[in-house]
C-alpha positions as a Python dict, from the first residue, in 0.01 Angstrom:
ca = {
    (1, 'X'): (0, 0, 0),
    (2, 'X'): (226, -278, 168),
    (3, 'X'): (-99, -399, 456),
    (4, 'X'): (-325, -432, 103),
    (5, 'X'): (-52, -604, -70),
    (6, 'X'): (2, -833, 237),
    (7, 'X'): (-353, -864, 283),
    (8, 'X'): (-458, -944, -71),
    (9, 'X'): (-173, -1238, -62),
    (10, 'X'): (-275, -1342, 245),
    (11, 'X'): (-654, -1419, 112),
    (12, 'X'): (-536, -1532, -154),
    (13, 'X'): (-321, -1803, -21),
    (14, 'X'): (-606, -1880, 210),
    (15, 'X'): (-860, -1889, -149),
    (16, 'X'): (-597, -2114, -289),
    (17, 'X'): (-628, -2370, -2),
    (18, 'X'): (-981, -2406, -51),
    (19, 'X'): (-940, -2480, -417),
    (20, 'X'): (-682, -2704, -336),
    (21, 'X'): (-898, -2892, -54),
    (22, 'X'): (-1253, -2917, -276),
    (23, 'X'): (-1027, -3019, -561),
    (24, 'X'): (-890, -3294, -319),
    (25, 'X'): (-1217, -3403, -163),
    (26, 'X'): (-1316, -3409, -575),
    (27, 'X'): (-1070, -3633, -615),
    (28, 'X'): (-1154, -3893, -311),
    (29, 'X'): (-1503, -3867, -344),
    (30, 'X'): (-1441, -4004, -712),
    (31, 'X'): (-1245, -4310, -577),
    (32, 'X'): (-1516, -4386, -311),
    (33, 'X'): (-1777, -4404, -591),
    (34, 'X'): (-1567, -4606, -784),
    (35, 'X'): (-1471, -4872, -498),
    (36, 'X'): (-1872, -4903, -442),
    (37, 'X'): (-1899, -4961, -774),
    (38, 'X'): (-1642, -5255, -748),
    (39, 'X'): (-1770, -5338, -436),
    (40, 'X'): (-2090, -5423, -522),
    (41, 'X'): (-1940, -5683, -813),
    (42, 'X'): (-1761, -5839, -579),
    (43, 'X'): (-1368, -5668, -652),
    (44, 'X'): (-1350, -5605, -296),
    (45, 'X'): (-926, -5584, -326),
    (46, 'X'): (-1007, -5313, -604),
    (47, 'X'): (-1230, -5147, -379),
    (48, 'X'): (-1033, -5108, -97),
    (49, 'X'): (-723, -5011, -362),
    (50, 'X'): (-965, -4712, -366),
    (51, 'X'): (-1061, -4661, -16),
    (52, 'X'): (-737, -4620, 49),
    (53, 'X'): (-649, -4399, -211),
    (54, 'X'): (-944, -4192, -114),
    (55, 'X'): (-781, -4153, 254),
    (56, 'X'): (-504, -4088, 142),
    (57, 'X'): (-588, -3795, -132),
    (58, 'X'): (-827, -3671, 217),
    (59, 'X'): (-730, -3838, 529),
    (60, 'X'): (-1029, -3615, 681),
    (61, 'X'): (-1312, -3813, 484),
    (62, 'X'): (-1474, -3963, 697),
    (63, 'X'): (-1683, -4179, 385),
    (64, 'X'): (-1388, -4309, 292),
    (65, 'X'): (-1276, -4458, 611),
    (66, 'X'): (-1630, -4638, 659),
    (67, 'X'): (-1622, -4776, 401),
    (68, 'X'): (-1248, -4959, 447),
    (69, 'X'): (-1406, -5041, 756),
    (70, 'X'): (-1644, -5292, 614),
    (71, 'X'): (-1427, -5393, 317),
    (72, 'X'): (-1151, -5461, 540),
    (73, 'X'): (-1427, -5665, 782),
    (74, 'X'): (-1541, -5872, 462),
    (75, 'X'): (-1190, -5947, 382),
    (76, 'X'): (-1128, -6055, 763),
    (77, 'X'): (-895, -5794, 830),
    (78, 'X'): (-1035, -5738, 1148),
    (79, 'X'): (-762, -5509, 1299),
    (80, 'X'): (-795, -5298, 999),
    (81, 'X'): (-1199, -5290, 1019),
    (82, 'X'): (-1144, -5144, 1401),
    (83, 'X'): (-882, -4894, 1314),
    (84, 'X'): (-1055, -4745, 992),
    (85, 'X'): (-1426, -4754, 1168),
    (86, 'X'): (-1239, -4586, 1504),
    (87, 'X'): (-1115, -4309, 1217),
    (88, 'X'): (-1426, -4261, 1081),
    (89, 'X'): (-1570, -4207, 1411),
    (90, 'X'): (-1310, -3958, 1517),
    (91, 'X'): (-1390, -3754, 1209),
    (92, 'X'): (-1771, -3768, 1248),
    (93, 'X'): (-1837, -3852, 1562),
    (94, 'X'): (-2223, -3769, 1524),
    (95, 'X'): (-2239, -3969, 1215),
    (96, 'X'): (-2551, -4246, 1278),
    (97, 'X'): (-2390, -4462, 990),
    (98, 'X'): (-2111, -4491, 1104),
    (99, 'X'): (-2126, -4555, 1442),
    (100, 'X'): (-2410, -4839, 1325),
    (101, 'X'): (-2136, -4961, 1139),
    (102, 'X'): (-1914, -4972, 1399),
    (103, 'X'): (-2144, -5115, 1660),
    (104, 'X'): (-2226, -5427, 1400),
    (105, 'X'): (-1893, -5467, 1382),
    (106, 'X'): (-1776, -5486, 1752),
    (107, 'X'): (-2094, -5724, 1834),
    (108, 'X'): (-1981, -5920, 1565),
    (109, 'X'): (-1605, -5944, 1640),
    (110, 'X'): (-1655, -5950, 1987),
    (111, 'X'): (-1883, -6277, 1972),
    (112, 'X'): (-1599, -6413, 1763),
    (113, 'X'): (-1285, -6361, 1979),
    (114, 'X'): (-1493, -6502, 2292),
    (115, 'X'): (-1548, -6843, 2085),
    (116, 'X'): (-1157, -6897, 2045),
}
């Protein structure tokens, strides 16, 4: 009786922390959508308000971190861009997207600190 009682607590903390993880990836996704939205009117502070947010409800979304990538590029944070792109990458590495992303950006950056 005490291995079933262990055992059904056991899957259940386990069930809990799935809950608690799709309830937090819920949550980010819902701030990603939201900084697009803002994004594409032009808020880009707002948006990356909610990037941020996003990584920070789930620091293993990889979305979120793309897209801080190119809202901190736009906003010429380009220290920021590299970090949150190099993220991104880390979390999906096989992720076409983002590594496009990232690839734009380095081209981009690069050509920039060689004219200074």
């Amino acid at each position: 009786m005490l291995l079933r009682t262990l055992l059904l607590a056991s899957l259940l903390t386990v069930s809990n922390q799935v809950f608690v993880q799709a309830d937090e990836r819920s949550d980010a996704r819902a701030q990603v959508d939201f900084g697009i939205a803002v994004a594409q009117k032009g808020l880009w502070k707002e948006a990356i308000y909610r990037w941020e947010r996003a990584s920070t409800i789930d620091p293993n979304y990889a979305a979120a971190w793309n897209n801080l990538g190119i809202a901190y590029e736009q906003q010429g944070l380009f220290t920021d861009a590299r970090e949150a792109y190099e993220v991104a990458l880390d979390l999906e590495p096989n992720n076409i997207m983002i590594q496009q992303n990232y690839d734009l950006f380095r081209e981009i950056n690069d050509r920039l600190q060689s004219d200074r």
